[in-house]
Structure formats: C-alpha cells, structure tokens
VEXDREN-2710 file (C-alpha; in Angstrom, 1 decimal):
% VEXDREN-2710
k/r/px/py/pz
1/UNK/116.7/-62.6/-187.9
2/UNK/117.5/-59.3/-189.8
3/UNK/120.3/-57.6/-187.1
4/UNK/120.0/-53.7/-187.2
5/UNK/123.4/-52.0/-188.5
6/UNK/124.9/-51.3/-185.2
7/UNK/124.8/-54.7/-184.1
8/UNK/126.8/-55.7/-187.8
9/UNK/129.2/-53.2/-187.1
10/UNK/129.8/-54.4/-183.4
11/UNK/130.4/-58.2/-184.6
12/UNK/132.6/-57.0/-187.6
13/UNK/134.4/-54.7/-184.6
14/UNK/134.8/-58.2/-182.2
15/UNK/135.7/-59.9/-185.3
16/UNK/138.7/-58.0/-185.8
17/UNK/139.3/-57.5/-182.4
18/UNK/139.9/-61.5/-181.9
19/UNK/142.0/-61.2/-185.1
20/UNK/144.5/-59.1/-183.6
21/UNK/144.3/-61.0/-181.1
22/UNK/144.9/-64.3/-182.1
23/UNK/147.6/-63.0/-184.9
24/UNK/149.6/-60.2/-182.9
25/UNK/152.0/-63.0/-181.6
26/UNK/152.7/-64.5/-185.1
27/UNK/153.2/-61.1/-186.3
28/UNK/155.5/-60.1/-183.6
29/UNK/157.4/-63.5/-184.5
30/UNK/157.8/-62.0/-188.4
31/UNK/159.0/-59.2/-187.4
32/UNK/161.5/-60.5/-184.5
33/UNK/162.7/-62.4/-187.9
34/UNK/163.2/-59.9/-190.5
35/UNK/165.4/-57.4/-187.7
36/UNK/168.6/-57.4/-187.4
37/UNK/170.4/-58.9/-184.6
38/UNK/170.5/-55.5/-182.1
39/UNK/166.9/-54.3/-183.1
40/UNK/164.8/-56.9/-181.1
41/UNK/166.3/-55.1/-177.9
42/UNK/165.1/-51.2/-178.8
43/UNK/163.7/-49.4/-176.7
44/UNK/161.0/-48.7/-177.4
45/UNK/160.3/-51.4/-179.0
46/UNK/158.9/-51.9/-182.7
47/UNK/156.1/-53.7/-184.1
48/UNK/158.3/-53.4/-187.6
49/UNK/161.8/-53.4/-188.3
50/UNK/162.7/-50.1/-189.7
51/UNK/165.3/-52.0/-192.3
52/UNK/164.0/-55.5/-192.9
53/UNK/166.1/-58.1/-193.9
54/UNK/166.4/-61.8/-194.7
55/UNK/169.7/-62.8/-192.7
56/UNK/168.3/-64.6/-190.0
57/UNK/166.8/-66.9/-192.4
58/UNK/170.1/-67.2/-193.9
59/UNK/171.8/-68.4/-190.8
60/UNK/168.6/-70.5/-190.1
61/UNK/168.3/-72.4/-193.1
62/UNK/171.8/-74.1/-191.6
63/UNK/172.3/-77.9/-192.5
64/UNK/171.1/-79.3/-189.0
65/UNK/167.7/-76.9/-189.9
66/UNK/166.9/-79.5/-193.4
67/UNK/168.2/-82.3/-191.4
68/UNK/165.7/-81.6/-188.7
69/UNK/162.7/-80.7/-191.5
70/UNK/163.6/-84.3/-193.0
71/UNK/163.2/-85.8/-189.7
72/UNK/159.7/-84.4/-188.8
73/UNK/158.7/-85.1/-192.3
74/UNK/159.6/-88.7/-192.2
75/UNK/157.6/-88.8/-188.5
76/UNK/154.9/-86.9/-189.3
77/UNK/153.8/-88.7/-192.5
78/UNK/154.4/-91.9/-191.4
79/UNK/152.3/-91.0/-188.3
80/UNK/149.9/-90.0/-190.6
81/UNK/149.3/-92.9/-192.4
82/UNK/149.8/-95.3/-189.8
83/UNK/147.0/-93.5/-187.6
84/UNK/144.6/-92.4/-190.7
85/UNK/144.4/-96.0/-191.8
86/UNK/143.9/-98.0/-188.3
87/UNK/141.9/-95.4/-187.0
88/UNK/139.1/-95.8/-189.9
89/UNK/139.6/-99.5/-190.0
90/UNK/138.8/-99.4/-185.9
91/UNK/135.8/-96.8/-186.7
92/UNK/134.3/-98.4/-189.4
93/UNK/134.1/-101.5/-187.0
94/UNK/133.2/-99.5/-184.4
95/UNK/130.2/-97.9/-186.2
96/UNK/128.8/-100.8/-187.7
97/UNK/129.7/-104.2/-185.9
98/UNK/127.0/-105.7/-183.8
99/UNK/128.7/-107.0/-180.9
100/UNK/128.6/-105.4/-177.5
101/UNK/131.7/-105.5/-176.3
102/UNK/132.8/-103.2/-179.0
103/UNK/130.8/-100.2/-176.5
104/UNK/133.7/-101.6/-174.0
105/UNK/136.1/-100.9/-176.7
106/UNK/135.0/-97.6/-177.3
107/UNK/134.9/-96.4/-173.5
108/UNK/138.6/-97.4/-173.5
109/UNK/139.2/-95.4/-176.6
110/UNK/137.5/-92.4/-174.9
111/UNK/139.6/-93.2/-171.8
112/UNK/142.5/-92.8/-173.5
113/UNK/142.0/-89.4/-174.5
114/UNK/142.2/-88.4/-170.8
115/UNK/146.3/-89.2/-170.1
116/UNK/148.2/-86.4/-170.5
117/UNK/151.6/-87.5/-172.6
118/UNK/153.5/-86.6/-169.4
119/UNK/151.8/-89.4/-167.4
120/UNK/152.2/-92.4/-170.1
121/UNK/155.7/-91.3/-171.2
122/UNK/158.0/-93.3/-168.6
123/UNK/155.8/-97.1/-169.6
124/UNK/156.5/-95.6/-173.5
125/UNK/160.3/-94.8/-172.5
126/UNK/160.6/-98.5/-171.0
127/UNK/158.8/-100.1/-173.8
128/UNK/161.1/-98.4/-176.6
129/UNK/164.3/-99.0/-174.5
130/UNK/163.3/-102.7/-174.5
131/UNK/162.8/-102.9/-178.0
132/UNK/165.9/-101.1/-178.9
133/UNK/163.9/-98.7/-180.5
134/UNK/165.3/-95.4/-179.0
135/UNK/166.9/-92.5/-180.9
136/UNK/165.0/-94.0/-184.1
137/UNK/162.3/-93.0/-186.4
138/UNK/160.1/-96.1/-185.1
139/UNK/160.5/-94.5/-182.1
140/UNK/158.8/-91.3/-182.7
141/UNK/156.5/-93.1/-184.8
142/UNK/155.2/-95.3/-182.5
143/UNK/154.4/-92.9/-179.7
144/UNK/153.2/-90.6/-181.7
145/UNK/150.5/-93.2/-182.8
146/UNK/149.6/-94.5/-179.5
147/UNK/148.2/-91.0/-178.7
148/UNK/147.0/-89.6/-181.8
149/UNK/145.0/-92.6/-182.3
150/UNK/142.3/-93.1/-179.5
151/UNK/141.5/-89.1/-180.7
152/UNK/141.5/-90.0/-184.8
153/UNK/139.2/-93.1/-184.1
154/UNK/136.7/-91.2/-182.2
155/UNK/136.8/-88.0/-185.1
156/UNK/136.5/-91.0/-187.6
157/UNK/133.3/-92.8/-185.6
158/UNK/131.5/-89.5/-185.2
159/UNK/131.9/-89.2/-189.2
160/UNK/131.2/-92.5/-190.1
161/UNK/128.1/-92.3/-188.0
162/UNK/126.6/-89.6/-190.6
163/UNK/126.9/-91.9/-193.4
164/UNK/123.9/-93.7/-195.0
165/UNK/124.3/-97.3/-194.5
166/UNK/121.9/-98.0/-197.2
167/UNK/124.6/-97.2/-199.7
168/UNK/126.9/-100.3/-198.1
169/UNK/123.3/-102.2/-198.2
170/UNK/123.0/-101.8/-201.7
171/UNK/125.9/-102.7/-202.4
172/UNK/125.8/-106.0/-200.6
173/UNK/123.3/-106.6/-202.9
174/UNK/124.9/-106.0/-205.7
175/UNK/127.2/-109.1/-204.7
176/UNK/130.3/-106.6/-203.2
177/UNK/132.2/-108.1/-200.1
178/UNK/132.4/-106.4/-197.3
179/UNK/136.4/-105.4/-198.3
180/UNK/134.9/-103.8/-201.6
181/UNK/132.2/-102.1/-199.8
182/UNK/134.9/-100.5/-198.0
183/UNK/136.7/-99.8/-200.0
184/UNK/134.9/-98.8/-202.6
185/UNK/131.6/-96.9/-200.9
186/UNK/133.2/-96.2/-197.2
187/UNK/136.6/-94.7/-197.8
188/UNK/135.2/-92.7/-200.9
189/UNK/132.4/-90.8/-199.0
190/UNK/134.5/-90.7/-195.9
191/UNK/137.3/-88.8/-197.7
192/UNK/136.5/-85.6/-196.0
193/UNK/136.6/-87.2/-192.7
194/UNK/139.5/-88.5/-193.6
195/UNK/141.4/-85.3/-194.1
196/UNK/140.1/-83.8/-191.4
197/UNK/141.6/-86.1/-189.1
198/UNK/144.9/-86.4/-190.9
199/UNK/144.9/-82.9/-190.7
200/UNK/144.7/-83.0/-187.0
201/UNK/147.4/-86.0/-186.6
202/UNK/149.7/-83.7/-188.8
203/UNK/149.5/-80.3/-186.2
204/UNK/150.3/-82.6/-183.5
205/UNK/153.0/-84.3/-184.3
206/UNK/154.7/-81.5/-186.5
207/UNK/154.8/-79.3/-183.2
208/UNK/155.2/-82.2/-180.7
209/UNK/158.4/-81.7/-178.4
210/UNK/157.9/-83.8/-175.6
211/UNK/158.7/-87.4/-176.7
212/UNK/160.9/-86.2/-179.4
213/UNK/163.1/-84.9/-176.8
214/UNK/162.7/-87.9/-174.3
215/UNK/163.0/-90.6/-177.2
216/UNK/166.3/-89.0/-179.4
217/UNK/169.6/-88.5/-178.4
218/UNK/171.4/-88.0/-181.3
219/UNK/171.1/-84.8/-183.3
220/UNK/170.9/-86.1/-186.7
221/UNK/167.3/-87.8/-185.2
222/UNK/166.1/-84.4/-183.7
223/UNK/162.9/-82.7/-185.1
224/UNK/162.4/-79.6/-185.6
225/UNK/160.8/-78.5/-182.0
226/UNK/163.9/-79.8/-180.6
227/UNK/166.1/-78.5/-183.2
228/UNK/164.9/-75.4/-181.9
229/UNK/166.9/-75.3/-178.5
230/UNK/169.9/-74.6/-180.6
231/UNK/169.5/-71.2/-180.5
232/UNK/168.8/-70.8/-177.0
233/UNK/172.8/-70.5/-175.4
234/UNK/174.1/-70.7/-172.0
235/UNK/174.9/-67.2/-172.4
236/UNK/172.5/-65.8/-174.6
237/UNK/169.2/-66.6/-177.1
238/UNK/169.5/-65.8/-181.0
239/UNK/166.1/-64.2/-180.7
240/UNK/166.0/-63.5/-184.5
241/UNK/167.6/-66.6/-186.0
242/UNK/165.1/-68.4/-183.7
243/UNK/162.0/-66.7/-184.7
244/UNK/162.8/-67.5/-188.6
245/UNK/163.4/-71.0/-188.1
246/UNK/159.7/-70.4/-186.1
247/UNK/158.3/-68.8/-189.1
248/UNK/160.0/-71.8/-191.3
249/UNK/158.2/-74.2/-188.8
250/UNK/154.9/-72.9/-189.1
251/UNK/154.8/-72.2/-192.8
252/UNK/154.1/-76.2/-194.0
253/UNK/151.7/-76.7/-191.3
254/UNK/149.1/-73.4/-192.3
255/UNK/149.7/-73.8/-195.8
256/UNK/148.5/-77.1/-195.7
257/UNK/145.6/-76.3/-193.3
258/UNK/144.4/-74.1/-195.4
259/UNK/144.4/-75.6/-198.9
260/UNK/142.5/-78.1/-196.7
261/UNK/140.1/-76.0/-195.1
262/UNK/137.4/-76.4/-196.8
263/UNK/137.1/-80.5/-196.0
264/UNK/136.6/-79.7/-193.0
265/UNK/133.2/-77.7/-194.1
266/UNK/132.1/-80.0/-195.8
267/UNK/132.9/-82.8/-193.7
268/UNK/130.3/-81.1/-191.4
269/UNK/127.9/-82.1/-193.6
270/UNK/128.4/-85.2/-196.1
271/UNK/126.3/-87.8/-195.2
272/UNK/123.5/-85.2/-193.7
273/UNK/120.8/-86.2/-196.5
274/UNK/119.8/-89.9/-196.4
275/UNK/119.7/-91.9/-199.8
END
C-alpha cells in the first residue's frame, strides 16, 4: 500500500524520535568522557563539554583496564566456541533425529531458559568450589555456558529447521556419512545461523557481571564489568574515568555487531526456497 506523505513524514518523525531515544544515554556517556573532571557537576548541565578532552581515557586505559580486557576476551571467546559448537551439534540432533524422547529433551532446553542466573547461581557456586574451579577462567567459562546454551540451541533449531533436508538426502546418496554431511552441507548453509547466535553468546557474556563477581576474587581474574567498580570510591565516583572505560567497553561489542549485521538478515531467510 502507497502511504500518502504525511503518514512518511510521521514514521520518519517516530523514527528519529526512538533514535534519540534509545541513543541519548550513550551519548550522554561520550560526553561524561571527553569533560574534564569538575564539568560533569555544572549547573546547568551540558549535553557537550565545552573543551573536550581525552584524559579520562588516559587514566582509564590503566594496566588493571588491559588486564581486565584480556580476561573478558579469554571468557568470552572461549564461551563462544564452547556454546557455538555444542549448541549446533545438540540442534542438528534435535532437528533431525527420530526419536521421541528428544521432544523431552527439548522441553527441558526450553525450561532452562526460564531461571533467572540469580536463582541457579548458589548450585553453580557449590559446584565450582568443589571442583576447585573458583577465581579461574574455567570458572567463568563454565557458567557462562550453562546459560548461554539452552538459548543458542533453541536459536540454532529454529535455523536448522528452515534448511532443505534434501540437500543432506542427496548427499547421502552420493556415499557422504553423516559427519561429512555435516560438515560439509549443514555447517556451510548454517553459517549465518551460526553468527547470529555467536553474536548473541558474545553480548552476554562481554557485559555479564553477576557470576564474574560471585566466581573471582582475585583482581588479576576480574572482567571488565567488575573492573568497573574501581572507580566507584567510598568517598566519591570518577564519573569521567568511568564513563571512558564505559565507552572502551562498548566499543568491541558494536563494532563487531555491526560488521555482522547483515547475517542476521539474511539468516532470516537462507533456507526459505526449497531445492
């Protein structure tokens, strides 16, 4: 349906309404960044620093800051590829096994999607304190898996279940095992899927705070969410040397969403059209 020009100006008008919207408060955290330490606290306050400058960033970028980077980089990408790679093993057998327990299976996957991490992470605690796991990388790892995973199964089933099976069929033919059809014909097409969902595994554990509070004790094994609470004192918060370590934070995870972006299009539709 052809809209009339009032009604394009009016969703252009919303459009940029929910775009201020959504990035006033990552704005106001630039700016916070580039003033100098007395200027967050004019009155009245400014939505741009009159003399911008890069010192807070200076001060941020500290040793503990690229220690704390190293550590969520080392949990995140091993979370990454631990949950990527189960989760389309368990998907792929999920979408295309015939027994029917595996509908059991499934309703327990979906089940647990509905804990909250505040409800599972005392059993977690005891488990990693029995294992002697605490204030590790395994640590972080492992919890971070046993909740991204139920959620990167189901994404990876609902993708799976658009692919054309007569592809794997025809292959099967051809004299391919089932390993080479996976490898070779599933993990191919799913690709997109695939990114998607490790996409989705990386926001969560980059920004998680929660268990990497609970499970670390040491600051050398802190990530960066935690490393965060340095700057917030007994006596006072660093307001600007905490919203550029913010900034700093948030950079790796939108750049890489959105030199990504457009898998998750055309994840939407790969696998539409049957062969």
């Amino acid at each position: 349906m052809r809209r009339s020009p009032a009604a394009r100006v009016a969703i252009v008008l919303l459009q940029l309404l929910l775009a201020a919207f959504v990035l006033l408060p990552f704005f106001w955290m630039l700016s916070v960044s580039l003033k100098p330490p007395a200027e967050p606290f004019a009155i009245p306050a400014r939505l741009w620093p009159d003399a911008p400058t890069l010192a807070n960033y200076v001060t941020a970028f500290r040793p503990e800051f690229r220690a704390y980077f190293l550590n969520s980089l080392i949990v995140s990408g091993a979370t990454v590829a631990i949950t990527v790679t189960l989760g389309l093993l368990a998907a792929y057998s999920l979408t295309r096994g015939q027994l029917g327990a595996l509908s059991l299976l499934l309703g327990a996957v979906v089940l647990a999607q509905m804990f909250p991490h505040s409800a599972i992470i005392i059993p977690i605690y005891k488990m990693l304190r029995a294992a002697d796991l605490l204030d590790t990388h395994a640590a972080l790892i492992l919890s971070y898996v046993s909740v991204t995973l139920p959620v990167a199964v189901w994404m990876l089933r609902g993708f799976l279940l658009k692919l054309p099976v007569s592809l794997e069929e025809a292959a099967a033919i051809d004299g391919a095992g089932p390993f080479r059809v996976f490898r070779d014909i599933v993990v191919p097409l799913a690709r997109p899927g695939v990114i998607a969902t490790a996409v989705y595994v990386l926001i969560v554990t980059w920004q998680e705070f929660l268990f990497a509070l609970s499970f670390t004790s040491s600051r050398e094994m802190r990530t960066l969410p935690v490393g965060l609470n340095d700057f917030i004192g007994q006596y006072g918060i660093r307001y600007g040397e905490l919203m550029a370590s913010s900034v700093m934070v948030s950079v790796p995870v939108m750049a890489v969403f959105f030199l990504l972006q457009r898998h998750f299009v055309s994840g939407l539709t790969a696998g539409a059209v049957k062969g």
